[in-house]
C-alpha positions in Angstrom: -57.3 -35.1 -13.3 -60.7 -35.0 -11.7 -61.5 -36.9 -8.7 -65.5 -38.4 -9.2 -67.3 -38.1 -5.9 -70.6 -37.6 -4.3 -71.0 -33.8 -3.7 -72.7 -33.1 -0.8 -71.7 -32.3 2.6 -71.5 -28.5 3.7 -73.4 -27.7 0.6 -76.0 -24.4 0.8 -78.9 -23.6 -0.8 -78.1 -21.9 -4.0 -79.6 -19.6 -6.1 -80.0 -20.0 -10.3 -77.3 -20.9 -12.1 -78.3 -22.1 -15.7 -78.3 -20.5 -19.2 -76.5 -17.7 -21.3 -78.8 -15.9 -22.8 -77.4 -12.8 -23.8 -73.7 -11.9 -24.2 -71.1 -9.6 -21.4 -68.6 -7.6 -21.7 -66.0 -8.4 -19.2 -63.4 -6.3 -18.4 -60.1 -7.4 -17.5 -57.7 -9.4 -19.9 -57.5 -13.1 -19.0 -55.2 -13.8 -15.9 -54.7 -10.3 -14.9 -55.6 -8.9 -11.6 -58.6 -7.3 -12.8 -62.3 -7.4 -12.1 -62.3 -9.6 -15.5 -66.1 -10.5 -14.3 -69.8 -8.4 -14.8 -68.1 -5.8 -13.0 -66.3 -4.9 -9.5 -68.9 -5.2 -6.7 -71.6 -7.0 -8.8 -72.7 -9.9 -6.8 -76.6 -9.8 -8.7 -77.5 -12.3 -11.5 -79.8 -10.9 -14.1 -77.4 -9.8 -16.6 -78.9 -11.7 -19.5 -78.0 -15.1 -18.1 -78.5 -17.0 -14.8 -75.5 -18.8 -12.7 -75.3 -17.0 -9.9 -74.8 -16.1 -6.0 -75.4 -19.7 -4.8 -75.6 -19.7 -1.2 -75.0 -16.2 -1.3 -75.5 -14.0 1.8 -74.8 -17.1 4.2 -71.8 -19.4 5.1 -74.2 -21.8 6.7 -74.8 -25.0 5.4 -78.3 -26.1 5.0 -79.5 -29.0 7.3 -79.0 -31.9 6.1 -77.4 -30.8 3.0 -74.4 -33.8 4.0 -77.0 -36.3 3.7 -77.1 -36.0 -0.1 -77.1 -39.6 -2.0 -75.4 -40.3 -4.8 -77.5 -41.9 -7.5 -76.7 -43.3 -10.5 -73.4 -42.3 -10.3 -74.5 -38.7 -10.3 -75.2 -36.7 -7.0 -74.5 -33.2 -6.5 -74.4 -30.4 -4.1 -77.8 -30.7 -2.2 -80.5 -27.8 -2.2 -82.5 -25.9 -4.9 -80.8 -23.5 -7.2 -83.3 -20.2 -7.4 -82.8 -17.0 -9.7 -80.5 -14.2 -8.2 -81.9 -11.8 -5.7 -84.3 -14.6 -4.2 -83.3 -16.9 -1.7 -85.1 -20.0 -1.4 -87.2 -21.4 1.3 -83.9 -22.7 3.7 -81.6 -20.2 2.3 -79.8 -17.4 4.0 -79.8 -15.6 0.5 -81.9 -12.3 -0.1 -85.3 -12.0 -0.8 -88.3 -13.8 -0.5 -87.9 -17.5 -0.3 -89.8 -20.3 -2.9 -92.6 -22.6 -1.7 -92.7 -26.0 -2.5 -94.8 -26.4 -5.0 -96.1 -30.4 -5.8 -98.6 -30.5 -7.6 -100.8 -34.1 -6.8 -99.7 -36.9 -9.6 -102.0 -38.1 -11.5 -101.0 -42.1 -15.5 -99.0 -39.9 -18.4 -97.7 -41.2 -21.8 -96.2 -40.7 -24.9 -95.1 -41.6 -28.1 -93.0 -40.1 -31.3 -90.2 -37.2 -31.3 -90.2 -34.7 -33.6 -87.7 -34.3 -36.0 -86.6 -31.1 -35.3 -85.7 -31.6 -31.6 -82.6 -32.5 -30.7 -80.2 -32.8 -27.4 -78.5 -29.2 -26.4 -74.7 -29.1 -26.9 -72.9 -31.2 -24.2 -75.6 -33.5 -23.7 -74.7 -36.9 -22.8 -71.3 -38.4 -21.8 -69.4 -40.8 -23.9 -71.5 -43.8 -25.4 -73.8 -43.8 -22.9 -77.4 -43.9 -23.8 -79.1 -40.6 -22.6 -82.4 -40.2 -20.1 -83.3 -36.7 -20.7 -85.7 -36.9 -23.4 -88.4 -34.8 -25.4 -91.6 -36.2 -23.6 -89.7 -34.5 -19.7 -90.0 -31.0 -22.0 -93.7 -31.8 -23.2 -94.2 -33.0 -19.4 -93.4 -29.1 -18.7 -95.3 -27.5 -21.0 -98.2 -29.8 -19.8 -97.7 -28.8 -16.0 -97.8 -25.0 -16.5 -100.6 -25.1 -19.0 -102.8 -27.1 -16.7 -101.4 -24.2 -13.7 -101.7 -21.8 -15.2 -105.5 -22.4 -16.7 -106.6 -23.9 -13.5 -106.8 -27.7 -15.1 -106.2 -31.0 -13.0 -102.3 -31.3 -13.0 -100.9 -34.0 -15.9 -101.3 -37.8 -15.0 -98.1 -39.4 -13.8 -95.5 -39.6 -17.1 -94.5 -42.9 -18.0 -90.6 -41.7 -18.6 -88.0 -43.1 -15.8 -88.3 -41.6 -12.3 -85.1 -42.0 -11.6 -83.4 -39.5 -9.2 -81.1 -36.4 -11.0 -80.1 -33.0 -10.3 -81.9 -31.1 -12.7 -82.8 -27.5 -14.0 -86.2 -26.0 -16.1 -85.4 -23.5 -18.3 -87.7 -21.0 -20.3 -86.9 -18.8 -22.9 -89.4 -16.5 -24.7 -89.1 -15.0 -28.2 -87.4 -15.1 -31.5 -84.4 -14.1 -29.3 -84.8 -16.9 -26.5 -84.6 -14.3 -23.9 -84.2 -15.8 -20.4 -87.8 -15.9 -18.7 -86.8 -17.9 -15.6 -84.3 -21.3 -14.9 -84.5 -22.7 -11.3 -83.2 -26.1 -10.7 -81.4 -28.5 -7.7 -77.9 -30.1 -7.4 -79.9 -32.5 -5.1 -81.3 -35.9 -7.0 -84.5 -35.5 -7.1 -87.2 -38.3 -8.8 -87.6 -36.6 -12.3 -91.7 -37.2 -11.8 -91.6 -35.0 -8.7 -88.9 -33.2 -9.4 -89.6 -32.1 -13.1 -93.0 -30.7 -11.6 -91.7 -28.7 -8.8 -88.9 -26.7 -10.5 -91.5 -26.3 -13.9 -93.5 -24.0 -11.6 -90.7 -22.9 -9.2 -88.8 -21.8 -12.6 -92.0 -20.0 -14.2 -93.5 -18.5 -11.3 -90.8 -17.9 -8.2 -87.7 -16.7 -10.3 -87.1 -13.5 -8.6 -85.4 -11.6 -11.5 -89.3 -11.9 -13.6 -92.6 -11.7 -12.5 -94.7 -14.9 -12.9 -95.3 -15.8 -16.2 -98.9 -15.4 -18.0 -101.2 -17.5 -19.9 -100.5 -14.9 -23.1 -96.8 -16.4 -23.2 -96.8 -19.8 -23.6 -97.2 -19.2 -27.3 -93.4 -18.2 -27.1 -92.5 -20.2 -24.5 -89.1 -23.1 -25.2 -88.8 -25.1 -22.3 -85.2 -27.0 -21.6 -84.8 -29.6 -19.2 -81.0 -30.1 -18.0 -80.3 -33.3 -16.2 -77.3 -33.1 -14.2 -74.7 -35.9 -14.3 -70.8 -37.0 -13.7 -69.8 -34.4 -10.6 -65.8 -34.0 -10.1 -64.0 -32.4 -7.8 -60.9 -31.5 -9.4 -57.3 -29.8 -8.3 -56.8 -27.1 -10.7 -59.3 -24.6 -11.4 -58.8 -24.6 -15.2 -59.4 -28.3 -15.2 -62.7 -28.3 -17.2 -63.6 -28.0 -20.6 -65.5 -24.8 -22.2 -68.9 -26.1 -23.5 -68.4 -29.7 -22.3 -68.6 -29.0 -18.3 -70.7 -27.5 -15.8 -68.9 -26.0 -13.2 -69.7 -25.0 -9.4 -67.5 -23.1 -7.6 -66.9 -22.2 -3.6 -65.0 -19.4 -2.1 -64.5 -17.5 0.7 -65.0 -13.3 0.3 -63.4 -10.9 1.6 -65.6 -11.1 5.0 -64.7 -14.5 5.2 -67.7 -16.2 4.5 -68.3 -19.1 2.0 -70.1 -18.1 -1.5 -70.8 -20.4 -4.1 -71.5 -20.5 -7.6 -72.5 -22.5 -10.9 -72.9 -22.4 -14.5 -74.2 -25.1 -16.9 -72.5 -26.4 -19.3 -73.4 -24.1 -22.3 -72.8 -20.7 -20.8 -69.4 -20.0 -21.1 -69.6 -20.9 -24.9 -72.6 -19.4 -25.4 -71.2 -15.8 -23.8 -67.9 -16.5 -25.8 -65.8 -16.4 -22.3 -62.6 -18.8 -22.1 -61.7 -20.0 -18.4 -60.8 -17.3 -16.7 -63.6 -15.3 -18.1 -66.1 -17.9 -16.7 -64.0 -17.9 -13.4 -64.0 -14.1 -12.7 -67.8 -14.2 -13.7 -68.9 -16.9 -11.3 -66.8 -14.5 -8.5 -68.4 -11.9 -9.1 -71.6 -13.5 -9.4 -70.9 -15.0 -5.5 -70.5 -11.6 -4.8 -66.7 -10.9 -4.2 -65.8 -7.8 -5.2 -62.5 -7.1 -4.7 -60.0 -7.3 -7.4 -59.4 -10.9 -8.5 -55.9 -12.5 -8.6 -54.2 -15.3 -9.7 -53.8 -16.1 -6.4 -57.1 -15.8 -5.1 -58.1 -18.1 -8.4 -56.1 -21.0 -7.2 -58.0 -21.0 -3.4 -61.2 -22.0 -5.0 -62.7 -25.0 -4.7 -64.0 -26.9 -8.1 -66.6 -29.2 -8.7 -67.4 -29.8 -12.6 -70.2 -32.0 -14.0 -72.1 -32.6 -17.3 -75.3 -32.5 -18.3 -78.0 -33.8 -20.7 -79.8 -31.5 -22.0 -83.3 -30.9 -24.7 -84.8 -28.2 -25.3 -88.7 -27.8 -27.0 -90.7 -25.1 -28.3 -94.0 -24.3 -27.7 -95.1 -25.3 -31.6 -93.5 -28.4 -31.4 -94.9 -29.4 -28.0 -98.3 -28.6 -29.9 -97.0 -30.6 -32.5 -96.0 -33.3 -30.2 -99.8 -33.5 -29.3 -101.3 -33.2 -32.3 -99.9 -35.2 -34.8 -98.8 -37.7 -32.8 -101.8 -38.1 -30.8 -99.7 -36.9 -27.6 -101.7 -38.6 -24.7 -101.3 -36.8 -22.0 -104.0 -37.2 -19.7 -105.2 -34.2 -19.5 -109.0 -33.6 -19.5 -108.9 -30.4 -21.6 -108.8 -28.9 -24.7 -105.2 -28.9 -26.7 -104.3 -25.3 -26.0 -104.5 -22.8 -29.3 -101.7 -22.7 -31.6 -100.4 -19.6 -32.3 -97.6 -18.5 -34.6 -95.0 -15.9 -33.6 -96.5 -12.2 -33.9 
């Protein structure tokens, strides 16, 4: 059974760990000894889906890190979670690090859903009514259209500012290829929070170059609220498409590695547990051949998420027919259908 507790202490800055976009071969049959993950000595993310080397390159917890509140009930590992290869701005991990970015707040409202939205698989736990909603998503699109074409940043949205770990995603295309996913297992106030890691996810992902003003056309933004962290005993004790897990591990240097995946990647890539396991290790970077035995040292953290995701036509939509009012001194951008 999993243990609920505020995640926190000796917690590094960690580096993307979001959404399966495209699917892996793993080699390796499930429980044998095998690589069983992206392959032996692959410790990069950018395979076609993020959840990566969190913390990687560093055994060193990140100052204050152990100060991480619990809120809500939720609370998480602390620090940002940045795309593979990059390390972020108090992160041992490789690469260049991510700047703040904070764009000044500004009043923000809303009004209507569309119909065709909807929360992603595993959103929500239980009866419990959810917070992620449609208007966060719009929120998004509205921060890096105003960025990107040099307009005041979006007035202040009237949604809850309540602190969550949380994660922007974009995908682009008739496929949803991955186009960048940065998020924080810290809780962060969603006003601040969802405009930081909108940016940090479009522009700082190291594994794509910033995006452009020609893409938001086929832009879909998700936001992913984290929620419901659990350390647990056994590392088999989570549910495929139901739980977000985080894992820590020493390698064979003996340095502490981390790693996470969101709730929908192991169903999306088709991997049962020990798939997901042996990818997350070899996503931390351990590259020697994986055991049984080795499995059962990890440490286990699982968690849930609320999820949405919105497309760029419906966040016009949004706007349009429901006389969106967003606060933003500009022209609605162009609509333009899929070429």
């Amino acid at each position: 059974m999993g243990r609920k507790r505020c995640v926190g202490a000796d917690c590094s800055k960690m580096a993307a760990g979001c959404c399966g976009v495209k699917k892996q071969k793993l080699s390796g049959s499930p429980g044998s000894g095998g690589p069983g993950g992206v392959g032996a000595g692959s410790g990069v993310a950018g395979t076609g889906h993020c959840g990566s080397d969190l913390g990687i390159g560093s055994s060193t917890s990140v100052a204050g890190a152990a100060s991480v509140s619990r809120a809500n009930g939720l609370g998480g590992p602390g620090g940002s979670v940045i795309g593979s290869g990059g390390g972020s701005s108090s992160t041992g991990g490789s690469g260049g690090g991510t700047n703040a970015l904070s764009p000044a707040t500004a009043g923000y409202s809303s009004s209507g859903l569309s119909p065709n939205l909807s929360p992603g698989p595993g959103s929500g736990s239980g009866s419990r009514k959810m917070v992620v909603s449609a208007e966060m998503c719009c929120f998004c699109f509205d921060v890096l259209y105003c960025h990107l074409y040099g307009y005041q940043p979006p007035r202040t949205p009237r949604f809850t500012n309540d602190p969550y770990p949380l994660f922007v995603t974009w995908k682009i295309g008739r496929d949803k290829r991955l186009r960048g996913c940065i998020g924080t297992f810290s809780a962060m106030n969603l006003h601040s929070g969802l405009r930081e890691y909108t940016l940090t996810s479009a522009l700082k992902d190291s594994r794509f170059p910033p995006m452009t003003r020609d893409e938001l056309p086929r832009l879909f933004c998700s936001v992913s609220l984290l929620t419901n962290f659990e350390d647990v005993g056994d590392y088999l004790d989570w549910e495929v498409g139901v739980h977000g897990i985080r894992i820590e591990f020493f390698n064979e240097k003996g340095s502490k590695r981390t790693a996470t995946y969101l709730p929908e990647v192991a169903k999306e890539q088709g991997w049962d547990h020990i798939q997901t396991i042996d990818s997350l290790l070899r996503k931390g970077g351990y590259k020697a051949p994986i055991t049984n035995d080795f499995r059962k040292t990890i440490k286990l953290t699982r968690y849930r998420s609320e999820k949405m995701t919105m497309g760029y036509a419906e966040y016009i939509a949004h706007r349009q027919h429901h006389h969106y009012q967003n606060g933003i001194g500009h022209p609605l951008p162009p609509y333009n259908h899929y070429s």
